[in-house]
C-alpha angles and dihedrals in degrees: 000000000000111000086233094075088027083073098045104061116091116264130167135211109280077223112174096001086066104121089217085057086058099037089052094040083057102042089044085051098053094033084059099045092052091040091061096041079055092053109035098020126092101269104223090206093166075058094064099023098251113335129093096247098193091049095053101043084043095065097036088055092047093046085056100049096049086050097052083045101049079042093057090040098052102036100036118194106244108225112203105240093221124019134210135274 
């Protein structure tokens, strides 16, 4: 099929069943939840041997998950309308 007529057939946005919007949704929620345990929790420094584990985590996780998000957001995955037979 020549990619001429591939780009012209009608195609929509995969939106929330995008694997990277649930990837990112996970990792946001759980990046929350252990930032505020960093935050709030007791912080069991003599466990890690200096550094707030939960806050840290926390904000790598929620780094992560804004990145898969804004990555989903800025390069969409195109769904044929119709598919073949």
């Amino acid at each position: 099929m020549p990619a001429n007529e591939v780009e012209n057939r009608k195609t929509h946005n995969a939106g929330l069943f995008d694997i990277r919007n649930i990837i990112g949704a996970l990792l946001g929620i759980y990046g929350v939840i252990l930032l505020l345990m960093g935050i709030f929790g007791d912080p069991e420094t003599d466990k890690t041997g200096g550094p707030n584990a939960n806050l840290w985590a926390g904000l790598v996780m929620l780094v992560i998950g804004l990145v898969f998000l804004a990555w989903a957001r800025l390069r969409p995955v195109k769904v044929p309308e119709t598919h073949e037979d």
